[in-house]
C-alpha positions as CSV (number, residue, x, y, z in Angstrom):
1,X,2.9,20.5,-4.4
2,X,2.3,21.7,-8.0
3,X,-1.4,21.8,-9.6
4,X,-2.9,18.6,-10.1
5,X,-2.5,17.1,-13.5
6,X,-4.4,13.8,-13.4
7,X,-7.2,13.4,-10.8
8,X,-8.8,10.2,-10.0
9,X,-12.2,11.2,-7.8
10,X,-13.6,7.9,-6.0
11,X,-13.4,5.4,-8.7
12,X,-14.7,2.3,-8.5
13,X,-13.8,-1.2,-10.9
14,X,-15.0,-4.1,-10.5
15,X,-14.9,-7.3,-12.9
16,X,-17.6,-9.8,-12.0
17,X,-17.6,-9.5,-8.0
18,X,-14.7,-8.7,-7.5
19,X,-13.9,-5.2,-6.8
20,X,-10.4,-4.6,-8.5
21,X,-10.3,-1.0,-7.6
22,X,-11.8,0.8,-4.4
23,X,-13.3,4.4,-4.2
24,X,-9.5,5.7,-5.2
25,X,-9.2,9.0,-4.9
26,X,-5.9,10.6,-6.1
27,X,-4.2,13.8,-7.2
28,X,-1.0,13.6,-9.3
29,X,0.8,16.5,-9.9
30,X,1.6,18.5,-13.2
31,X,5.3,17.1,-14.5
32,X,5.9,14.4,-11.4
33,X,7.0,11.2,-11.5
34,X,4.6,9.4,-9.5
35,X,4.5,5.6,-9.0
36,X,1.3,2.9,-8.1
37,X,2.9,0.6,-5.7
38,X,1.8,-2.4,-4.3
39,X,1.5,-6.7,-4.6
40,X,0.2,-8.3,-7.3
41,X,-3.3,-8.3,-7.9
42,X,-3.8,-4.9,-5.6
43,X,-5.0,-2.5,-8.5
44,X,-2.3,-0.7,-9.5
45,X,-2.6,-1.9,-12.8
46,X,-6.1,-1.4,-13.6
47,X,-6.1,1.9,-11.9
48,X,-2.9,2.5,-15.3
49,X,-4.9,1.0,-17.3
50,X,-8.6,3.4,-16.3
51,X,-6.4,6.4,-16.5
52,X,-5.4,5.2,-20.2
53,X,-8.6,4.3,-21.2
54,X,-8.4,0.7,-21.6
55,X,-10.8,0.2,-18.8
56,X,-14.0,2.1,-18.1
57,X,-14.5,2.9,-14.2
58,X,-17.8,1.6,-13.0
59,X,-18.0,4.6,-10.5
60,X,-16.1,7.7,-10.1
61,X,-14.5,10.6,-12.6
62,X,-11.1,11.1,-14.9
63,X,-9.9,14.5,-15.4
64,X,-6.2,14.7,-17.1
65,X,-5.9,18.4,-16.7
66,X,-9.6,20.3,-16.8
67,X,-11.2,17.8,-18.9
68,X,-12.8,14.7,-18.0
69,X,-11.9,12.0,-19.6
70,X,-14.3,8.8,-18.8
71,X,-16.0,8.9,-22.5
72,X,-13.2,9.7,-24.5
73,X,-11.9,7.5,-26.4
74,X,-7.8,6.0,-25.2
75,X,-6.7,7.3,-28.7
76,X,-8.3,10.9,-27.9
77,X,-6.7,11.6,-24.1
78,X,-3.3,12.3,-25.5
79,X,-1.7,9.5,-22.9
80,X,0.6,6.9,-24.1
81,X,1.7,3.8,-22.4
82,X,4.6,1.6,-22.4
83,X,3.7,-2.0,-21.3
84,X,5.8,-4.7,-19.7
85,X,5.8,-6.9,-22.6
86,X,7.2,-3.2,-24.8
87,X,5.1,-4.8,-27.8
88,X,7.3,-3.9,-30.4
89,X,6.7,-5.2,-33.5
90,X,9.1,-8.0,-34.9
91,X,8.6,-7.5,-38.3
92,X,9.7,-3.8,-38.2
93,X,12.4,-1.7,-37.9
94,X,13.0,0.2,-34.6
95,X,12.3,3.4,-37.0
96,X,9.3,1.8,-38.0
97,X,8.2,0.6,-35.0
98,X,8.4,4.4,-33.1
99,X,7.1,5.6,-36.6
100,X,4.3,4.0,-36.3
101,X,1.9,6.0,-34.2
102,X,2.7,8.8,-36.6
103,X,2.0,7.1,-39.5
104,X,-1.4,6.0,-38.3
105,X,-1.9,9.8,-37.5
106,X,-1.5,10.4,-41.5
107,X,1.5,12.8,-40.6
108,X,3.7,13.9,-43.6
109,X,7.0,11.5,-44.3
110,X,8.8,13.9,-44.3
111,X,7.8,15.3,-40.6
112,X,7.9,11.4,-39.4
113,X,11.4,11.3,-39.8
114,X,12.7,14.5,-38.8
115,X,10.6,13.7,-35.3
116,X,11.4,10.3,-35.4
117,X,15.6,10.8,-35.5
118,X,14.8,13.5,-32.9
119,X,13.4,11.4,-30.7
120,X,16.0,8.2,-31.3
121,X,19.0,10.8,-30.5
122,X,17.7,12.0,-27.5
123,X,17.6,8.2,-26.4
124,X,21.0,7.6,-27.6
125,X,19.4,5.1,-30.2
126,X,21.2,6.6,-33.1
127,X,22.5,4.2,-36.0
128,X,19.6,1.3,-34.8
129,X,17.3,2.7,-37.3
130,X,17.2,0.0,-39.4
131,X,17.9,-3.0,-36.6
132,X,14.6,-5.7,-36.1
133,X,13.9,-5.6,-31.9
134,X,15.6,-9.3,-31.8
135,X,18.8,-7.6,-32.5
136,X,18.9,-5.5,-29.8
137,X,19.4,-5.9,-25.9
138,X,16.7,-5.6,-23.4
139,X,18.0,-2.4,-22.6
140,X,17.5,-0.9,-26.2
141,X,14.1,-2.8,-26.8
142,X,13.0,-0.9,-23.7
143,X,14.1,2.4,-24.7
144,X,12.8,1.9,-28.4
145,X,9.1,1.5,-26.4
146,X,9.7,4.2,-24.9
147,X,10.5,6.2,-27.6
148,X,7.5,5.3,-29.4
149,X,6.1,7.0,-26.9
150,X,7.6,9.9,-26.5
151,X,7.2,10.6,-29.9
152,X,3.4,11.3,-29.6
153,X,4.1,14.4,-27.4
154,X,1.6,12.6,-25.2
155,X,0.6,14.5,-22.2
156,X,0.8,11.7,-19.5
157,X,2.9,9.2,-19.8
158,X,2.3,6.1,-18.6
159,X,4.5,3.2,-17.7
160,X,3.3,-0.4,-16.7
161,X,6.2,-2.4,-15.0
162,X,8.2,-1.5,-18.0
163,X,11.9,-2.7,-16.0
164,X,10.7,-6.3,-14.6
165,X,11.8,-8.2,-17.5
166,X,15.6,-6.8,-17.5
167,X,18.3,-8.3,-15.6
168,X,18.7,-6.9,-11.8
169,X,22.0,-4.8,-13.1
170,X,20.4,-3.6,-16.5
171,X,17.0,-2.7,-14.4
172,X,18.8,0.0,-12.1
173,X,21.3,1.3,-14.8
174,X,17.7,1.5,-17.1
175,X,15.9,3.0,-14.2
176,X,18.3,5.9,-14.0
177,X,18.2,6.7,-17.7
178,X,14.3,6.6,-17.2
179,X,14.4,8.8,-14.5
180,X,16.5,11.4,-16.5
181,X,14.3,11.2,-19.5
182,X,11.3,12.3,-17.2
183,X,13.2,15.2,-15.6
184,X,14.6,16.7,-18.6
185,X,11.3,16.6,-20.1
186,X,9.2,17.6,-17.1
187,X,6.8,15.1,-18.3
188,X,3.8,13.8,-16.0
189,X,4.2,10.2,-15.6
190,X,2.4,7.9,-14.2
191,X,4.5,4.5,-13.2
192,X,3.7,0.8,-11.6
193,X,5.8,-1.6,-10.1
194,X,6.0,-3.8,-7.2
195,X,9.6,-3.3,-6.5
196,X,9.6,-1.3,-3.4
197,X,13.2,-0.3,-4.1
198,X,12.6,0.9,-8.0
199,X,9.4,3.0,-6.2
200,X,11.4,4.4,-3.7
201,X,14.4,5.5,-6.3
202,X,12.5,7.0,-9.1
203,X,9.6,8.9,-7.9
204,X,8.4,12.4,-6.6
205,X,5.3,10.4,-5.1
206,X,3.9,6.9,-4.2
207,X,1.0,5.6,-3.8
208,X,1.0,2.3,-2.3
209,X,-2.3,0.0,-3.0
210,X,-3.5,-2.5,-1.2
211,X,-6.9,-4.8,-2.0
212,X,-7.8,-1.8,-4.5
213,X,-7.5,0.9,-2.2
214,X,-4.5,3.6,-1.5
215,X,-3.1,3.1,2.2
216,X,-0.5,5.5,1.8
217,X,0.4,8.1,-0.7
218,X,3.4,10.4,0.0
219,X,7.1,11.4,-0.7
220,X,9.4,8.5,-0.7
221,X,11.0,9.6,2.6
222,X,7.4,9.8,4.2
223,X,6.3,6.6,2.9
224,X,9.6,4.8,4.0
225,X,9.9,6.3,7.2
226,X,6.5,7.5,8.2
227,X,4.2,4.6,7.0
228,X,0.3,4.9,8.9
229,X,-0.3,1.0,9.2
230,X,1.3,-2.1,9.7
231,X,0.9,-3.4,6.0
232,X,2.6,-0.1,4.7
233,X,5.3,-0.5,7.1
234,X,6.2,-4.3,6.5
235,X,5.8,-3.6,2.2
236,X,7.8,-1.0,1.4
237,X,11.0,-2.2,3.0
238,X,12.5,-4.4,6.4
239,X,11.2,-3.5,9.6
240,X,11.2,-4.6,13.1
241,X,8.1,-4.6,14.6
242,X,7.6,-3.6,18.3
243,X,4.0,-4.1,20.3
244,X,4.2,-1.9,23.6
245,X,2.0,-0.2,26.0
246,X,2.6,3.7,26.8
247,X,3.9,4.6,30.7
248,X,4.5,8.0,30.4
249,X,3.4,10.8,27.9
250,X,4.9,14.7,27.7
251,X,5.3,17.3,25.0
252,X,9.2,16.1,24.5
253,X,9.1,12.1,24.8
254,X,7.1,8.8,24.7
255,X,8.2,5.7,27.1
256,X,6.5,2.8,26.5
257,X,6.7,-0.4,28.3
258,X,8.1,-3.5,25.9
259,X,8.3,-7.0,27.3
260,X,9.7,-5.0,30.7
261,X,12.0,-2.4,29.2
262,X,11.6,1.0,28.6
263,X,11.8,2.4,25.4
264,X,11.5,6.7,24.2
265,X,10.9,8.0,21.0
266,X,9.6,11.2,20.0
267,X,5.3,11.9,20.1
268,X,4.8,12.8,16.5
269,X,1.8,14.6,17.2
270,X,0.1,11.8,18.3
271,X,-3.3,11.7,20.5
272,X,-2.3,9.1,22.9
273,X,-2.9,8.3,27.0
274,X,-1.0,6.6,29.2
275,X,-1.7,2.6,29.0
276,X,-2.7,3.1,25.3
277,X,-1.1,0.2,23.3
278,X,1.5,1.3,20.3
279,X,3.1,-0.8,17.8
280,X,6.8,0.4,17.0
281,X,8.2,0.6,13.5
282,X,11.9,0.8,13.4
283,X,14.3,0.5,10.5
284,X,17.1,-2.0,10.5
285,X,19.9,0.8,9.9
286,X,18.2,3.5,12.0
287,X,19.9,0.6,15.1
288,X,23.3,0.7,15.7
289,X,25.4,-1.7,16.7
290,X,28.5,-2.7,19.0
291,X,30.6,-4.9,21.4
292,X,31.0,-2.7,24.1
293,X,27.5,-0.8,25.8
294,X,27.1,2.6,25.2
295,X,27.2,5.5,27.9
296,X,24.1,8.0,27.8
297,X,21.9,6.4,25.1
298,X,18.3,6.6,26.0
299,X,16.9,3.2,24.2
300,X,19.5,0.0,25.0
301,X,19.6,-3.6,23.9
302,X,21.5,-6.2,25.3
303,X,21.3,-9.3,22.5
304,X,23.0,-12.0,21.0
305,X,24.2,-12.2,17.2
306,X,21.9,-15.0,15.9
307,X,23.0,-15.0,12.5
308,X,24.9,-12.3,10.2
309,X,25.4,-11.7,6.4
310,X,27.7,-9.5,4.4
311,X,25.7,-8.0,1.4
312,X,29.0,-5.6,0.0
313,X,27.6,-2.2,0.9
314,X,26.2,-3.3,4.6
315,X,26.2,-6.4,7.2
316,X,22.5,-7.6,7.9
317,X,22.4,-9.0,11.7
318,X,19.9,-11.2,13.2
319,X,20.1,-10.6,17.0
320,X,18.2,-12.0,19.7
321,X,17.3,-9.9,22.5
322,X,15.1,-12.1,25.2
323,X,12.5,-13.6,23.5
324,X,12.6,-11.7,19.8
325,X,14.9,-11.0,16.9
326,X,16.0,-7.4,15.8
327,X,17.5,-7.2,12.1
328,X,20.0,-4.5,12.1
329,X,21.6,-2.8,9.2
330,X,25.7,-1.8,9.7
331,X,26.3,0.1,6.7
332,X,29.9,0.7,5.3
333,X,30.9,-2.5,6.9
334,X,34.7,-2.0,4.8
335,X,36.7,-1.6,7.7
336,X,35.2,-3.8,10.3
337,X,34.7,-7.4,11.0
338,X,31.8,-9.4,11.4
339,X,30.5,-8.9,15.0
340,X,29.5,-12.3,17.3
341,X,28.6,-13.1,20.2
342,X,26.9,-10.7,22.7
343,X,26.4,-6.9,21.1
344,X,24.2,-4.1,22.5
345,X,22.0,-2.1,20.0
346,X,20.9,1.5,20.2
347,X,18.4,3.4,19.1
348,X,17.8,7.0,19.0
349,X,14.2,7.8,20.2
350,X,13.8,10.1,16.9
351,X,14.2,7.4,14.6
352,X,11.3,5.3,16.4
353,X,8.2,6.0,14.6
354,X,4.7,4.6,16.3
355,X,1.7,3.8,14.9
356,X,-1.4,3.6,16.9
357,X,-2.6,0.1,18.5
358,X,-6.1,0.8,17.0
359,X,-4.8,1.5,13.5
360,X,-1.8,-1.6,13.4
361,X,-4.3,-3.9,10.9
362,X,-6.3,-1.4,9.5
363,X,-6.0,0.5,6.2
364,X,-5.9,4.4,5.8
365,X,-7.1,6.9,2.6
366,X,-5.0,8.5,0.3
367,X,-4.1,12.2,1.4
């Protein structure tokens, strides 16, 4: 991981007595796209919005490279934001509405418009110059808030649910063009969301947030497939769920005991004992599926298809196996039928991933 660009050291908000944000402590690295995930009402926002200067922590330092930053002024940190709303003006131009921040800077005309046109090519907004915002898609409007922006040569940039207004199609074809942007420029930015999937697609990091704190901060693979507690596990993503108790524990391989089978997966460096309980966390397409039971798997299921759906790029089952229900993920379903009746699953003991009993319910610190 690169040098730290923005550091959040144990801030605190709160707003009456309710504590918005919770002793976050947080490093974000120099030119990485890193994202504040998590429900509504969780933080994420007000932790944008601190880093900004909007909002004044009640605890806790700012520092946006060496300098800390919890006196100065929003217009002095050299961040700029993009808000959900894009709060373009309606009664301007899109040149006048990216001019703008320029023009309050009492910048030369002349040097407005070269940097302006720059910046409206390089987000392929060319010949909208003179267009009002309500003559323009939600695509465009989007990029011309971004571009007013960009055009500040801010240091952090900082993005607050800019996508959630677009149409599903528009919001991933967007998201990619965003994500472009950031890498050509190698620009620190800062981004929140609640879509899981839009976290998981853009970013270098996530942080997910939960009740004001961070629970998890990591890669995208890590936070998908490693998650430290149950809510992580259950946000970001489907999951099945298992609650066992360990039989047997060696260097190589786990068993635990669930509802009277036996299932292995691999110890992840784990502290546990024999008769410790475990809860399993196991993706939907890290199961495979069939008709016929496999020979020399180590983790069967014998089940029943309760209910199954074609979604285009994969077939979501619902299976029942004794008393519970395993979602399962078949992925490239083009050349198969739907599968009925009874099926057996599989699952490789690597792609089991256990979280502790003890910690199931309770949440972790940022790394």
């Amino acid at each position: 991981m690169s040098e730290p660009h923005v550091r959040l050291v144990n801030i605190t908000k709160r707003f009456g007595n309710t504590v918005a944000v919770d002793n976050v402590t947080l490093d974000v690295a120099r030119g990485s796209f890193t994202t504040l995930l998590g429900p509504s009402g969780c933080g994420k926002t007000t932790t944008l919005r601190m880093i900004a200067g909007f909002h004044d922590p009640d605890a806790g330092d700012i520092f946006i490279g060496e300098r800390r930053v919890n006196e100065v002024p929003s217009h002095r940190r050299n961040t700029a934001m993009v808000f959900q709303e894009y709060a373009l003006f309606p009664h301007m131009s899109v040149f006048e509405n990216v001019a703008y921040g320029l023009t309050i800077r009492g910048l030369p005309k002349p040097q407005v418009a070269q940097k302006v046109r720059a910046t409206l090519k390089f987000l392929a907004l060319e010949g909208l110059d003179d267009r009002s915002p309500h003559q323009l898609s939600g695509g465009q409007q989007q990029r011309v808030a971004l571009a007013r922006a960009l055009v500040m040569e801010p240091e952090v940039l900082l993005l607050d649910e800019p996508l959630s207004n677009l149409d599903a199609k528009l919001r991933v074809s967007v998201r990619t063009e965003m994500t472009q942007i950031q890498r050509s420029l190698k620009l620190t930015t800062i981004y929140v969301t609640h879509d899981q999937e839009e976290a998981l697609a853009m970013s270098d990091a996530i942080a997910v947030m939960h009740q004001g704190r961070v629970v998890r901060f990591g890669t995208p693979w890590e936070v998908y497939y490693r998650p430290r507690d149950r809510f992580v596990a259950d946000f970001v993503g489907l999951v099945n769920f298992v609650e066992g108790r360990l039989v047997e524990v060696s260097p190589q391989v786990l068993v635990a005991d669930v509802a009277g089978r036996s299932l292995r997966f691999a110890p992840e460096g784990l502290a546990l004992r024999p008769g410790d309980g475990v809860l399993l966390s196991i993706r939907p397409e890290c199961i495979g599926i069939s008709l016929a039971a496999p020979t020399g798997a180590a983790n069967v299921l014998h089940g029943q298809v309760a209910v199954s759906q074609f979604l285009g790029r994969l077939v979501r089952y619902w299976v029942a196996v004794d008393a519970s229900t395993w979602v399962v993920d078949e992925p490239d379903p083009s050349t198969y039928s739907l599968l009925s009746g009874e099926v057996y699953l599989t699952i490789e003991p690597g792609k089991v991933h256990v979280i502790a009993a003890e910690n199931k319910d309770k949440d972790e610190g940022g790394r």
